[in-house]
C-alpha positions in Angstrom: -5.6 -1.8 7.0 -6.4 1.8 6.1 -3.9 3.4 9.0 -1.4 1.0 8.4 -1.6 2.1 4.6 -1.4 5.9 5.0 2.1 6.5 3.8 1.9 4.5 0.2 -1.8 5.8 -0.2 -0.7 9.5 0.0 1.9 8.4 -2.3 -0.3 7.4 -4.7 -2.4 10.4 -4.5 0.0 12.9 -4.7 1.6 11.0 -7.7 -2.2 11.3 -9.5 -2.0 15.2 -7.9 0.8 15.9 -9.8 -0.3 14.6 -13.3 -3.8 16.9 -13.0 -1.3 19.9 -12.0 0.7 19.3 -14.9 -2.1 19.4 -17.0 -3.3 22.8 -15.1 -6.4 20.9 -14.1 -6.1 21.7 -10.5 -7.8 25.4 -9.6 -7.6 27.5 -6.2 -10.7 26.5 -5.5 -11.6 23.3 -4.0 -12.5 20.6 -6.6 -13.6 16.4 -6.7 -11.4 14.7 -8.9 -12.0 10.7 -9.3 -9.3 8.9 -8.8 -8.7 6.2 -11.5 -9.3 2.3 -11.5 -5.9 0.8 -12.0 -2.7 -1.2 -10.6 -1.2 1.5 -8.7 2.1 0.2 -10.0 3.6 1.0 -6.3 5.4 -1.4 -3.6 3.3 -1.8 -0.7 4.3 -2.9 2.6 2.8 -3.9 6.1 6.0 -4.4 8.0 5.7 -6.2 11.7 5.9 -4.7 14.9 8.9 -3.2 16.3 9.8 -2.2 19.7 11.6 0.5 20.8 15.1 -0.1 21.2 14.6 -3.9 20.1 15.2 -5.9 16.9 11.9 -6.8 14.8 10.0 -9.3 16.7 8.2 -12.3 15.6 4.6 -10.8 16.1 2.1 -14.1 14.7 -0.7 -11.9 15.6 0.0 -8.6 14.0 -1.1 -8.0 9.9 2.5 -7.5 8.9 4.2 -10.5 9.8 1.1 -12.6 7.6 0.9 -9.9 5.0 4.7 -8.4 4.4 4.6 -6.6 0.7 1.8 -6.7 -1.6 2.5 -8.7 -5.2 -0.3 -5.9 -6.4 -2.3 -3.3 -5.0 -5.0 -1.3 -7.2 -6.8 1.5 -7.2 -10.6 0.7 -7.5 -12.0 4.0 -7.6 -13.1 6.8 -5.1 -12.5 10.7 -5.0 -10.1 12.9 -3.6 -10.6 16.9 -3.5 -7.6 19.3 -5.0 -6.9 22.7 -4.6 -3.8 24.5 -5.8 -1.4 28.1 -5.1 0.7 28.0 -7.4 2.6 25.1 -7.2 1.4 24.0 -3.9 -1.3 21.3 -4.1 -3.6 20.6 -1.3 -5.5 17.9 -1.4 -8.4 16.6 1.3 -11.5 14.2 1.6 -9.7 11.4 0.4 -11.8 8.7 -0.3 -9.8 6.1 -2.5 -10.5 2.9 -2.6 -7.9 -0.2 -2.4 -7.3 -3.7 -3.1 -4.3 -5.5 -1.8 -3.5 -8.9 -3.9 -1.2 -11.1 -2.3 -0.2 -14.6 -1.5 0.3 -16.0 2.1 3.4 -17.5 1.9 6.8 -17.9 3.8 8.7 -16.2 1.3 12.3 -15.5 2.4 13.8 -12.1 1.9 17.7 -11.4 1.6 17.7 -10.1 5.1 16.9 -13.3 6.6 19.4 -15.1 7.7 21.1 -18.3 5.2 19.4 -21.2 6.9 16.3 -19.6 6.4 16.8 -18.9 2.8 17.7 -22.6 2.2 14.9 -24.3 4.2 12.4 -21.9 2.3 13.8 -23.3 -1.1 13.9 -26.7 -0.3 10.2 -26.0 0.8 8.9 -24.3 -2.4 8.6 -27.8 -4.1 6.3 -28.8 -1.4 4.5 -25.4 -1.3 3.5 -26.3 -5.1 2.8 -29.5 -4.6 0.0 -29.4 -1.9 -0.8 -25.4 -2.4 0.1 -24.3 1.2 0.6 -21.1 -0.1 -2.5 -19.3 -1.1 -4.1 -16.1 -3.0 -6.0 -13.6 -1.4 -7.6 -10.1 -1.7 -8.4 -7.5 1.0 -10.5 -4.4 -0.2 -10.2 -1.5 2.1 -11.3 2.2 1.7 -9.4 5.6 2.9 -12.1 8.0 4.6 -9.5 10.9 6.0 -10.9 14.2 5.8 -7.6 16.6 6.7 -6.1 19.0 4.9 -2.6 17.6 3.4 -0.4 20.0 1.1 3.0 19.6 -0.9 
């Protein structure tokens, strides 16, 4: 989950990075900042596999095809070390921790194609009828220890 993740989590700590800059609580030297417990208020996405030169393929096994985009992800905690020249920010250690909050569920998108769309709508009765679609929650942590700047 966590490499598949990197992009949105860096996101999320540079936005936090920024804030503690603006308030000129980011030093030269290295410091621990904890990051805060909240809904990261952020679009998260797992897309499937691709292959080069291919369209996207219909992967069952991989994450993304099951897990597409996130309803919610949130921040539970963790640390994340900040230094700062100027206006340059560094940041390192990052050890945030996640949880993705989603439904599985066949969701069409406006990039599939019309059929698709209508079958999904005429199965969204059915869906709430029997609960085929269901919540769930992955927890994952960040543990990457290189030295990122902006």
């Amino acid at each position: 989950m966590g490499s598949r993740t990197t992009i949105p989590m860096d996101s999320f700590y540079w936005k936090y990075a920024g804030e503690l800059h603006k308030k000129h609580q980011i030093t030269p030297d290295w410091q621990t900042f904890k990051l805060p417990v909240q809904d990261t208020k952020m679009r998260w996405s797992l897309s499937s596999t691709k292959s080069p030169g291919r369209v996207k393929q219909m992967d069952f096994s991989d994450a993304g095809f099951w897990l597409g985009t996130a309803e919610r992800v949130d921040s539970t905690g963790g640390t994340i070390e900040l230094r700062c020249e100027g206006s340059a920010i560094f940041m390192k250690n990052t050890r945030g921790a996640f949880r993705w909050s989603d439904r599985i569920d066949s969701n069409a998108n406006k990039n599939d194609p019309w059929w698709f769309q209508t079958l999904e709508k005429v199965n969204e009765a059915a869906e709430w009828l029997t609960g085929a679609d269901f919540p769930f929650v992955i927890d994952w942590n960040d543990g990457r220890e290189e030295i990122r700047g902006k």
